[in-house]
C-alpha positions in Angstrom: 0.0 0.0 0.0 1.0 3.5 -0.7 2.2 5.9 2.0 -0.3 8.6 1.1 -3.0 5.7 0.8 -2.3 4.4 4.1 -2.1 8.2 5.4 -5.6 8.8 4.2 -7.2 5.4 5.6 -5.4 6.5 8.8 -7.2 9.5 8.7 -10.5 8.2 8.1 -10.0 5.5 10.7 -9.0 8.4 13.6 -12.1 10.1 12.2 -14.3 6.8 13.1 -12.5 6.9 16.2 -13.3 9.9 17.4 -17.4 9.3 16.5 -17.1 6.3 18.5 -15.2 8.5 21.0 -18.5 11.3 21.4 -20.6 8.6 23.2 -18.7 8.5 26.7 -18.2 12.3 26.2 -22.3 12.2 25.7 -22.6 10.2 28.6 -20.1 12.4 30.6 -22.2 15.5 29.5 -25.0 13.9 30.8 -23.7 13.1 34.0 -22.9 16.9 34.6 -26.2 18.3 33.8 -28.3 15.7 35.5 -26.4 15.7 38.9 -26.1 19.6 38.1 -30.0 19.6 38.0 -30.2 17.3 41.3 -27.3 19.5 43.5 -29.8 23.0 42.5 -32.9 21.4 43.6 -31.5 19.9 46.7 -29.6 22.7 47.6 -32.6 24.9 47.6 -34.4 22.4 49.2 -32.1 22.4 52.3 -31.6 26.1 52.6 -28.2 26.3 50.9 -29.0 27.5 47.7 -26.1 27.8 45.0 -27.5 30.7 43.2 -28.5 29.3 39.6 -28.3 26.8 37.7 -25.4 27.6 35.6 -23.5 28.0 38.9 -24.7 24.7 40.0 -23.7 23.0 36.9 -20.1 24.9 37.0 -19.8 23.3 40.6 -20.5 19.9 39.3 -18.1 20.1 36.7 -15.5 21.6 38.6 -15.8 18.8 42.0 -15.5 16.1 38.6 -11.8 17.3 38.3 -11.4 18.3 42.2 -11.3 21.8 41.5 -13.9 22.7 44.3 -15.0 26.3 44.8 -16.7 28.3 47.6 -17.6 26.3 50.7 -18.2 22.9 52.1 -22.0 22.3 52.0 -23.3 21.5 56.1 -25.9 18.9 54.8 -24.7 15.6 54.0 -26.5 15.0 50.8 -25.1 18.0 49.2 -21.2 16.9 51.1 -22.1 13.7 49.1 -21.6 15.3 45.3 -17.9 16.3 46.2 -16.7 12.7 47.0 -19.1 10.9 44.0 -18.6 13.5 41.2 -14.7 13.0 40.8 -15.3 9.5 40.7 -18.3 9.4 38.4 -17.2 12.0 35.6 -13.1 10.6 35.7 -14.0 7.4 35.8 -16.2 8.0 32.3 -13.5 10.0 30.7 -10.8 7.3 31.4 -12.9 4.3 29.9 -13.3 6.4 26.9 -9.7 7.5 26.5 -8.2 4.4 27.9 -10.4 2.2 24.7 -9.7 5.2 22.6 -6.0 4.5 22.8 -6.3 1.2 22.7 -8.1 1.0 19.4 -5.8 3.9 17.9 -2.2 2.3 18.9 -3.4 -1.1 18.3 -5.6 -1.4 14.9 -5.1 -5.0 14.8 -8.0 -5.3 17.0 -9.9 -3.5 15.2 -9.0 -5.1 11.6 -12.2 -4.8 9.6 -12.8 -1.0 10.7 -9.1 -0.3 9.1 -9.8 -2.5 6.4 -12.5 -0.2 5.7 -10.8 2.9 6.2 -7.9 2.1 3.7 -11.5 0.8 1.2 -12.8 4.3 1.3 -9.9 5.8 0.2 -10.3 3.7 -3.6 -11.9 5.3 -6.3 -12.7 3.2 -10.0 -11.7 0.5 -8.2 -12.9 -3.8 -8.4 -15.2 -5.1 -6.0 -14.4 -9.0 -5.9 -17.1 -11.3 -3.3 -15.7 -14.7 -2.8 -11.9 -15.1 -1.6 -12.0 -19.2 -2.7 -9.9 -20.5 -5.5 -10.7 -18.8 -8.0 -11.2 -15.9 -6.3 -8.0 -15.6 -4.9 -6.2 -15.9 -8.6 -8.2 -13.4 -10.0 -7.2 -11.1 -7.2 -3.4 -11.8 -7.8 -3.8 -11.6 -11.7 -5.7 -8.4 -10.9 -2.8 -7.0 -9.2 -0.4 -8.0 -11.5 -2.2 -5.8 -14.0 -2.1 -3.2 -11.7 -5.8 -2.9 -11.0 -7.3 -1.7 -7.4 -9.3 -3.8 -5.9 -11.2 -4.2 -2.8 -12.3 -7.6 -1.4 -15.0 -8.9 0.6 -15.3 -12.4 2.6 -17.7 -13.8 4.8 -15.4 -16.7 6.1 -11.7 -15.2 4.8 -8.8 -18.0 5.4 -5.8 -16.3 7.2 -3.2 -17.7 5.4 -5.5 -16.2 2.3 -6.1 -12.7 4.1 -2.5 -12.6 4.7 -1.0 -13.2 1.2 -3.9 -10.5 -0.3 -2.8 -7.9 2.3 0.6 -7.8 1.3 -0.3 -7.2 -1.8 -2.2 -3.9 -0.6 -5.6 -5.1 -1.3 -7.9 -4.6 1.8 -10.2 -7.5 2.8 -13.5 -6.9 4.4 -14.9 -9.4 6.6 -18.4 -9.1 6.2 -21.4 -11.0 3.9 -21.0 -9.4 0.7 -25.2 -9.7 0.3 -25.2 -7.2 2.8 -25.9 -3.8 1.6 -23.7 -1.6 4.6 -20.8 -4.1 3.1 -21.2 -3.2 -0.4 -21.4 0.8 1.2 -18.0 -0.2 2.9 -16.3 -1.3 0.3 -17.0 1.5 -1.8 -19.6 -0.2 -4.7 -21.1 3.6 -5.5 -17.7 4.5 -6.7 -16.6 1.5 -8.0 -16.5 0.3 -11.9 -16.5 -3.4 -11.8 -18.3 -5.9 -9.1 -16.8 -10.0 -9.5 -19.0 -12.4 -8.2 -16.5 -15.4 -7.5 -18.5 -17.7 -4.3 -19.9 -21.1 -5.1 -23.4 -19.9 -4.4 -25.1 -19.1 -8.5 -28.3 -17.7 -6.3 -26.0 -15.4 -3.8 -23.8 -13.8 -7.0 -27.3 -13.0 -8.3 -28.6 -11.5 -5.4 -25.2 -9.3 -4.8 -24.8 -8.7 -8.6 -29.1 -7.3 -8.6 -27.9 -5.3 -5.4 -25.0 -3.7 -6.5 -26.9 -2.5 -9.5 -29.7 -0.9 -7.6 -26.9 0.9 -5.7 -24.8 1.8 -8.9 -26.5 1.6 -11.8 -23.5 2.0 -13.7 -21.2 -0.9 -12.6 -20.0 -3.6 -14.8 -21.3 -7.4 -13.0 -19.0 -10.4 -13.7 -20.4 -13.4 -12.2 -19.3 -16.9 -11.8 -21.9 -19.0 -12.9 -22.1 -23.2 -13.1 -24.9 -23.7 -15.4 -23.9 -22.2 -18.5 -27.3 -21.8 -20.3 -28.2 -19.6 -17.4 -25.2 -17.6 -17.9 -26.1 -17.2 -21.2 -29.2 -15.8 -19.8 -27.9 -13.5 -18.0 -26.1 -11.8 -20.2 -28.5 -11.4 -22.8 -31.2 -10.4 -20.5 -29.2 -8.2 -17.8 -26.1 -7.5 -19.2 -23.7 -9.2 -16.9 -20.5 -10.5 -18.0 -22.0 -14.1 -16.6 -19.0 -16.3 -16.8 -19.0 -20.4 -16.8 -16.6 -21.4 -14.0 -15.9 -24.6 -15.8 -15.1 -23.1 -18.9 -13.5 -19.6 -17.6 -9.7 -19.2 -16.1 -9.0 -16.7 -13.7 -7.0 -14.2 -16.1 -10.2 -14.1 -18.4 -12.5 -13.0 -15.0 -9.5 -10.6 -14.6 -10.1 -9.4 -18.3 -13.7 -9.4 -18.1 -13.6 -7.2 -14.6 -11.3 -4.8 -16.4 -14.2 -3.5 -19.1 -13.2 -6.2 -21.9 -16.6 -8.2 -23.8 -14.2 -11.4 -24.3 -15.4 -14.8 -25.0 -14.6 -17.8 -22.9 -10.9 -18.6 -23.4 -9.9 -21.5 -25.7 -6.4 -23.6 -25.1 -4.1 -23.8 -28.3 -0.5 -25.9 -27.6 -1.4 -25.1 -23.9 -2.1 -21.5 -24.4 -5.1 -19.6 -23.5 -6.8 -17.1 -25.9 -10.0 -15.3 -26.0 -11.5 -12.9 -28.6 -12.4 -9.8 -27.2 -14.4 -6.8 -28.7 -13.3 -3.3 -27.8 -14.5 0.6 -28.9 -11.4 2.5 -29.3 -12.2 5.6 -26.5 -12.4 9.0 -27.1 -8.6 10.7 -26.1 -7.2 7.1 -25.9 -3.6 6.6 -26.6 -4.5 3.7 -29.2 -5.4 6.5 -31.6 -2.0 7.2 -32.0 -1.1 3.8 -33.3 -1.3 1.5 -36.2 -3.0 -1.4 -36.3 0.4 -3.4 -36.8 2.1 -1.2 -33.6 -0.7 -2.6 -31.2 -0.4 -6.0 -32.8 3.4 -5.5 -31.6 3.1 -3.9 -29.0 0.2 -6.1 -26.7 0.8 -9.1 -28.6 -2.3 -9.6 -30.2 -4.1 -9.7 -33.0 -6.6 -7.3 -34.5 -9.0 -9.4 -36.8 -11.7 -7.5 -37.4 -12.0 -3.4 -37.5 -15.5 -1.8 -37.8 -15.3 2.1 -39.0 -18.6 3.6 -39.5 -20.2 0.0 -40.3 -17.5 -0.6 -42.5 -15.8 -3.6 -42.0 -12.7 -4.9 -42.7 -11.5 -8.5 -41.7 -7.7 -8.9 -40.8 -7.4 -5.1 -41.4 -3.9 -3.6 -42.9 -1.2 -3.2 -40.6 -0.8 0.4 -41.6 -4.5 1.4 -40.7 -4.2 4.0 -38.3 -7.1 3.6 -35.2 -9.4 6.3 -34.4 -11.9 6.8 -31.6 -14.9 5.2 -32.4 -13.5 2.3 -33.6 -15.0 -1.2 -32.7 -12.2 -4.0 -33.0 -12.0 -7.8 -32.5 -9.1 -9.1 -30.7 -7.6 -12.0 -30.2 -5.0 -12.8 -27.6 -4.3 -14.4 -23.9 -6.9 -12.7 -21.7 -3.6 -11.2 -19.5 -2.6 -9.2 -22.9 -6.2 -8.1 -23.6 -6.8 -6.4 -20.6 -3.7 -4.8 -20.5 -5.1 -3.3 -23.8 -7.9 -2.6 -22.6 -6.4 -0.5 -20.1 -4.6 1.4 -22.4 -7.8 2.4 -24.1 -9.2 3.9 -20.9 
């Protein structure tokens, strides 16, 4: 992780801190002004008034931190505020401040609030549910690409957490179906959303949610019955993927914006065809179609201009935004293209 992430998550996280902090200085306020109340009343009642109220509530507050003023009540219920208010009011501040230090010099203990302070702090970032198998190679090819992503897991293995952690990717221990966990790990400001747990009905559920909080985010979804991921994405729109016939660097590909088809295996090699829109300021329009051939080893096989169409177009062509392309290559060297074309 970044030093000026890790500086803004420790931010945020102080900030949470100090929210949690307000309720033993609530309680502490309340303290003052109730036993504040209570010494006025009495204290008229047995013929030593204080004054007023705010006099009263200034005499409480200062017996809290045995500052006393003026002098010694006679009547023993009104002798019994300065022994009980120092003990009361202190004895409030230091459970706050002791468990505020303790959760500030120690955020081990409190692992999933920091894991969701350093989450707040990504923007266009990957949402992946499900740290399994699969899940946990799509993370790693993810990061290899250089993608951000933020993970959540109901039932996280440590040895799992661990390895994703070093890589800087924050995991959230929480039921991804849950919509304060999709808040947490920042779904309204995310672009893509992987579904990756066993459960076809649950990636459904969380794919339907996370639409209804972003309308706008990409859904990839693992999905065993592949006529039903078929449906899917002809009816919704989701990159619905067959975990039987999908590898983890064509999820990564699919959760980086690229329509790619379900990898094939040639001499032990994995390719996919791809479709891509060549993006308005995008630095493929300053190439030929031969230099990103070249340069992302793939290959371009189709180019649509305008409706016109040109299979296995000349290498000279020079791209322009607008253009939809077909491309063929490993997943890993689609989406790097892919990213390019952002």
């Amino acid at each position: 992780m970044d030093r000026w992430r890790r500086r803004r998550a420790g931010w945020r996280d102080t900030q949470l801190l100090l929210s949690e902090f307000s309720k033993p200085l609530l309680l502490f306020g309340g303290a003052i002004l109730g036993c504040g109340i209570l010494y006025d009343w009495l204290a008229g009642q047995l013929g030593e008034p204080v004054g007023s109220l705010p006099e009263a509530l200034f005499l409480i507050l200062s017996l809290t931190f045995l500052q006393a003023f003026g002098e010694f009540p006679h009547h023993f219920l009104l002798q019994v505020f300065f022994f009980i208010m120092p003990l009361v009011g202190l004895s409030i501040l230091a459970q706050g401040l002791t468990e505020f230090g303790i959760a500030l010099f120690n955020r081990r203990s409190r692992s999933k609030e920091w894991e969701m302070a350093v989450a707040s702090t990504f923007d266009n970032h990957i949402i992946l549910i499900g740290l399994g198998h699969l899940g946990f190679r799509v993370v790693d090819h993810l990061n290899q690409m250089g993608q951000p992503v933020v993970v959540i897991e109901a039932n996280p293995s440590a040895d799992l957490v661990s390895t994703i952690q070093k890589m800087g990717v924050p995991v959230i221990h929480d039921d991804g179906s849950r919509e304060a966990a999709l808040e947490a790990a920042g779904v309204s400001r995310a672009r893509t959303i992987v579904l990756c747990t066993q459960n076809d009905a649950l990636n459904l559920k969380i794919a339907v949610k996370a639409r209804s909080i972003n309308p706008d985010i990409r859904v990839v979804t693992r999905i065993f019955d592949d006529d039903f991921a078929q449906a899917l994405t002809s009816q919704f729109g989701f990159a619905a993927l067959s975990a039987t016939g999908m590898s983890a660097p064509a999820f990564a590909a699919a959760a980086a914006g690229a329509d790619i088809t379900r990898p094939i295996t040639i001499e032990g090699e994995s390719f996919s065809l791809a479709r891509l829109s060549v993006a308005p300021n995008s630095a493929l329009t300053r190439l030929a179609v031969a230099d990103v051939e070249r340069d992302y080893d793939v290959s371009i096989v189709l180019l649509n201009r305008a409706g016109d169409k040109d299979l296995h177009p000349p290498g000279e062509t020079a791209l322009q935004s607008g253009d939809a392309l077909a491309v063929l290559g490993s997943p890993k060297q689609i989406t790097l293209l892919v990213n390019d074309n952002r």
